[in-house]
C-alpha positions as CSV (number, residue, x, y, z in Angstrom):
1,X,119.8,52.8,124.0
2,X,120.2,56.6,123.2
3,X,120.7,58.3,126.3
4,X,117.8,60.4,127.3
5,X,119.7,62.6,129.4
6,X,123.3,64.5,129.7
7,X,126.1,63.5,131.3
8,X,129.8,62.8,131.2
9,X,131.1,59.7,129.2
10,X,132.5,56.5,131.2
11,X,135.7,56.3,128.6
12,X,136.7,59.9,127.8
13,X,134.9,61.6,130.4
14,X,133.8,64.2,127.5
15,X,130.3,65.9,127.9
16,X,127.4,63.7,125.8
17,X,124.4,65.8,125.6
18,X,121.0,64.4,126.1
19,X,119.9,62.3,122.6
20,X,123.7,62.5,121.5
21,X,125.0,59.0,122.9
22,X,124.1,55.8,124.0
23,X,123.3,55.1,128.1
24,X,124.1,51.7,128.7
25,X,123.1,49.5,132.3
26,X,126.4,47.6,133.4
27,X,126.1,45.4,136.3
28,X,123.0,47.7,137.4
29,X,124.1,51.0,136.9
30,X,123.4,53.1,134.1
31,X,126.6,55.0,131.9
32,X,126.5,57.6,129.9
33,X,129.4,56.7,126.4
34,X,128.9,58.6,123.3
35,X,129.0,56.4,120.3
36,X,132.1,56.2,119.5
37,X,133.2,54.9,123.0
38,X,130.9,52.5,124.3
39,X,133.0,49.4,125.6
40,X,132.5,46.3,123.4
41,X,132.2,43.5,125.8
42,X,133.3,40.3,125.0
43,X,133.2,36.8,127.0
44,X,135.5,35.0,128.7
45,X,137.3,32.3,126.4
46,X,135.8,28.4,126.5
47,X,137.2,25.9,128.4
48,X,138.6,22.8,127.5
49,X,135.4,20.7,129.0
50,X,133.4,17.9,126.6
51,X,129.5,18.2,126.7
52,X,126.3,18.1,124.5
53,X,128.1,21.1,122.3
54,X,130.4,18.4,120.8
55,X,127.3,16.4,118.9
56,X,125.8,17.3,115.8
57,X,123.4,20.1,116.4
58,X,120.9,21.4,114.0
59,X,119.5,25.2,113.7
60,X,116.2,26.2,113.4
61,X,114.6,29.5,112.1
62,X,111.7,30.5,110.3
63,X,110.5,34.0,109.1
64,X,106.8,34.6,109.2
65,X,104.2,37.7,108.5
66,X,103.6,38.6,112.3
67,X,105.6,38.9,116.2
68,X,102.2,36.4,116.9
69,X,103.4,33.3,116.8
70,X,100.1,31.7,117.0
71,X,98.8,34.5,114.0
72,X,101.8,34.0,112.1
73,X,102.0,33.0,108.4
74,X,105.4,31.3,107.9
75,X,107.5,32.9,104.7
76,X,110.6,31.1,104.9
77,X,112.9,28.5,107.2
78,X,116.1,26.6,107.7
79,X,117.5,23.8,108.9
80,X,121.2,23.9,108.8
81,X,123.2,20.8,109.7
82,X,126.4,20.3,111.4
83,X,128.1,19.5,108.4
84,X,127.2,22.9,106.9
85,X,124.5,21.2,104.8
86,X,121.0,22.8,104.6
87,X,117.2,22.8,103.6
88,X,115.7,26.0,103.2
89,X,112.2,26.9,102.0
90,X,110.2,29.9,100.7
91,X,106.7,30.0,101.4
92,X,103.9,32.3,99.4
93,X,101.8,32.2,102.3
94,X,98.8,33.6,100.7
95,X,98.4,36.4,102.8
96,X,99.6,39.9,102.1
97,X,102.9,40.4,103.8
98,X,103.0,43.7,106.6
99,X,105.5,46.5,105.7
100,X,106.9,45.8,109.1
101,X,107.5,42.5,108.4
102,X,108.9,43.4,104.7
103,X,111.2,45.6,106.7
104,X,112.5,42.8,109.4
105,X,113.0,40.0,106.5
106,X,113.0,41.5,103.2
107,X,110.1,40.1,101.7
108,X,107.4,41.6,99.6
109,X,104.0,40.0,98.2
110,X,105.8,39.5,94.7
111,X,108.9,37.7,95.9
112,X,106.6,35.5,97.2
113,X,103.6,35.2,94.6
114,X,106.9,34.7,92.0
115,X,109.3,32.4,93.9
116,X,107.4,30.9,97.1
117,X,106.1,27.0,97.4
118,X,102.4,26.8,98.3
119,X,102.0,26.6,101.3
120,X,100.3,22.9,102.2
121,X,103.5,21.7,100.1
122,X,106.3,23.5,101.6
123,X,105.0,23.1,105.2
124,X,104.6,19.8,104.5
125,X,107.9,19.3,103.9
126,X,109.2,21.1,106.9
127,X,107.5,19.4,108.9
128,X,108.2,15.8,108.3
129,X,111.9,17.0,108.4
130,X,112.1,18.3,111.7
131,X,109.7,15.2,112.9
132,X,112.5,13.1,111.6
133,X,115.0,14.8,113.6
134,X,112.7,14.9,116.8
135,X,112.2,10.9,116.4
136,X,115.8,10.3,115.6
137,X,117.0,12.2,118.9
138,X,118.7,15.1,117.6
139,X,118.9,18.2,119.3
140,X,117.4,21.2,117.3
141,X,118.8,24.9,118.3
142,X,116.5,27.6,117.6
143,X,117.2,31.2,119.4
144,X,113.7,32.4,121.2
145,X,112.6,29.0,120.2
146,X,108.6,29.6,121.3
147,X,108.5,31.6,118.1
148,X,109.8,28.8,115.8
149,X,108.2,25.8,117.4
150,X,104.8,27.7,118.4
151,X,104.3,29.3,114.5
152,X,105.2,25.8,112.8
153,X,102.9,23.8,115.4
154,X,100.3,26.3,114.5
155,X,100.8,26.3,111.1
156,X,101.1,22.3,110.8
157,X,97.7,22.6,112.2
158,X,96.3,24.6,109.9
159,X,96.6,22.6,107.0
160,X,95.5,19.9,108.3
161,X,99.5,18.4,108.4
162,X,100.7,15.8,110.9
163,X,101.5,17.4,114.2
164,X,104.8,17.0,115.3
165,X,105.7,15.5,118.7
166,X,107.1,18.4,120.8
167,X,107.4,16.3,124.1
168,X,110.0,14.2,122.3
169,X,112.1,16.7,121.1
170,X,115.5,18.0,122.6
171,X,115.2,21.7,122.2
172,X,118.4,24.0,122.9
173,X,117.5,27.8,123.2
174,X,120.8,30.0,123.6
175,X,118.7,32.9,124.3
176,X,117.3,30.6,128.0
177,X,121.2,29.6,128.5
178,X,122.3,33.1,128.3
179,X,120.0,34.8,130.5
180,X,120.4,31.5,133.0
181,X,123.9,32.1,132.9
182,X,124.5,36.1,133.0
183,X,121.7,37.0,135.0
184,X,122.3,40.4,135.7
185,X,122.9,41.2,131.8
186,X,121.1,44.1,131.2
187,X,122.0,45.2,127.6
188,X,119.9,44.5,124.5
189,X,119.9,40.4,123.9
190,X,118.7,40.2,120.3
191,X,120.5,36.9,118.2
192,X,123.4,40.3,116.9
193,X,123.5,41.1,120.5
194,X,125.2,38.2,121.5
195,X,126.6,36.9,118.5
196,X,128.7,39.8,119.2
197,X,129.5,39.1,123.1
198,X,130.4,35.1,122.1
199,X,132.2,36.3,119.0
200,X,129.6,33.8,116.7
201,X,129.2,34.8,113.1
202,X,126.2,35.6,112.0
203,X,125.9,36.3,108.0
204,X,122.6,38.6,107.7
205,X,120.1,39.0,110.5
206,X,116.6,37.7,109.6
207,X,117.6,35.4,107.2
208,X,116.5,32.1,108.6
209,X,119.5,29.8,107.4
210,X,122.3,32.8,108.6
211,X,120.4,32.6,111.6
212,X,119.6,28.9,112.1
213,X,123.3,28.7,111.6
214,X,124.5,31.5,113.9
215,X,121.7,29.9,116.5
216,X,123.8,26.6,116.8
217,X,127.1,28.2,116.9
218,X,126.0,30.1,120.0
219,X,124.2,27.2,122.0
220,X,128.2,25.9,121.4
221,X,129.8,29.0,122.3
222,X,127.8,29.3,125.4
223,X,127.9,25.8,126.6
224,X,132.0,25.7,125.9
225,X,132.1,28.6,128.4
226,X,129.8,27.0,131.3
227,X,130.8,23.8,132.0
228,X,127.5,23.0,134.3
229,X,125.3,23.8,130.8
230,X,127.6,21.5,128.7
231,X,127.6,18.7,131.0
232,X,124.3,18.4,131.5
233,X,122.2,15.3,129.1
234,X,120.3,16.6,126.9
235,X,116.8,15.6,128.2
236,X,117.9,17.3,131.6
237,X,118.9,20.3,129.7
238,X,115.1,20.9,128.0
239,X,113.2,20.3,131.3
240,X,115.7,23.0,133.0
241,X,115.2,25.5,130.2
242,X,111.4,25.5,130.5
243,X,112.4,26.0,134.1
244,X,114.5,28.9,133.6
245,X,112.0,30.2,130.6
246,X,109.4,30.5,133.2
247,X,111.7,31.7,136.6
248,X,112.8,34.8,133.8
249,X,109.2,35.4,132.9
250,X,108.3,35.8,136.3
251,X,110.8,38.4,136.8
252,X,110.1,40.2,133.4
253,X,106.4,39.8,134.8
254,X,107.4,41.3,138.1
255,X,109.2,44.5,136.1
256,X,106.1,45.4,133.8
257,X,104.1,45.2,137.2
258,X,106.0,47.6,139.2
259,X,105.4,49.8,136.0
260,X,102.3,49.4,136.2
261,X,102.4,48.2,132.4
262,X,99.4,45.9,131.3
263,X,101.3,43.0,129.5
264,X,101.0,39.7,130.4
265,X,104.2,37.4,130.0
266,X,103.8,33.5,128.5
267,X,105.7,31.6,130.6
268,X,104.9,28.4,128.3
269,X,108.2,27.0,126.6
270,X,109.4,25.3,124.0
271,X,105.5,25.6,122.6
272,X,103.0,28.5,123.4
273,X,99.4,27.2,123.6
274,X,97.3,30.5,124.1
275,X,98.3,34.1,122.2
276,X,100.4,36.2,123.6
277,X,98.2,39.2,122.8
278,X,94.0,39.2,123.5
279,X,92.5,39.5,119.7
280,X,89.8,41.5,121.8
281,X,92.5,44.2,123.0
282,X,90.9,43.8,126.2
């Protein structure tokens, strides 16, 4: 984050005035670096240990219209396969698309209207695919996966599509395994974020097969560096991430209440069942 005060930088020991660098929180403690000399942290090298990140896993993403995952309008998704394979769809979702949303993903109202599936069709699709992979026992990665799963339940609703079984699948969330395992990381943890610390490729942010894909390359990254992740069966894996979803909600809870901030934190993972947000703004 730009640093909103002045002070000397932790690498050349230069003067960074206030708005001119980057203050960054390392193990608790807040530096000063101007841009040019902020340390790029990278993680320790895997181990030679076997575990879950050896199977086939598939990524998940989807792009929708809103943050709401419950409001949402899906416009696109991926599933991409461990052999590199994928299935992608674009969705006209019959809706006008936000600018803010236009500026996240890319698309406009005319992409859409011109190239997108209806949406009863292409949902419909989506959704018997990732019900196949729920019922055949493969594990799906998806990175803040109460997005995805929440916005496709919802939508799956909507149109009156077959639900999908949630309670059967095998969810793997890198964004639960990272804060489980670096607890006192305090730096920004969007999908680049960390791509970046595990040294994961990611192609183009907010493009849901680059991110699908870059989504299963970090559940591996992360579980061949923590040995007590990797070892653990799958099944025993979900439970513990809604565990640890909830345990690091409480503490985010416990922050915005010290500040006195009026935000209310879901603690509800894989699948959200109420809004995150009051329609009412109460």
């Amino acid at each position: 984050m730009i640093n909103r005060y002045a002070g000397n930088c932790g690498k050349c020991r230069q003067r960074v005035e206030a708005g001119a660098g980057q203050a960054i929180n390392d193990g608790g403690r807040w530096q000063t670096y101007h841009h040019d000399c902020v340390p790029v942290r990278i993680a320790p090298a895997p181990g030679t240990h076997t575990g879950w990140h050896d199977l086939p896993l598939v990524g998940f993403d989807l792009e929708g219209t809103l943050p709401e995952p419950m409001e949402t309008r899906i416009v696109s998704a991926a599933l991409v396969y461990a052999d590199g394979t994928r299935d992608t769809w674009l969705i006209d979702p019959g809706v006008p698309i936000p600018a803010d949303a236009t500026a996240l993903h890319g698309f406009t109202d005319e992409m859409l209207r011109s190239n997108g599936r209806p949406p009863r069709e292409a949902l419909a699709q989506l959704g018997a695919a990732v019900a196949k992979l729920v019922a055949d026992g493969i594990p799906l990665v998806a990175f803040r996966a109460t997005y995805d799963v929440t916005a496709l339940h919802t939508e799956l609703a909507r149109h009156g599509l077959p639900a999908i079984d949630w309670d059967r699948a095998r969810i793997v969330d890198p964004y639960v395994l990272h804060k489980e395992v670096e607890p006192k990381w305090y730096a920004p943890a969007r999908l680049g974020d960390l791509c970046g610390y595990y040294q994961v490729r990611l192609d183009a942010a907010h493009e849901a097969a680059s991110d699908a894909q870059a989504a299963a390359g970090l559940a591996r990254a992360i579980a061949a560096r923590h040995e007590r992740i990797a070892r653990m069966p799958l099944d025993v894996l979900h439970k513990a991430q809604a565990d640890w979803h909830a345990a690091q909600g409480r503490d985010l809870q416990a922050h915005f209440d010290r500040q006195g901030r009026n935000e209310t934190v879901n603690l509800e993972w894989p699948l959200e069942t109420r809004p995150r947000t009051d329609p009412s703004g109460t």
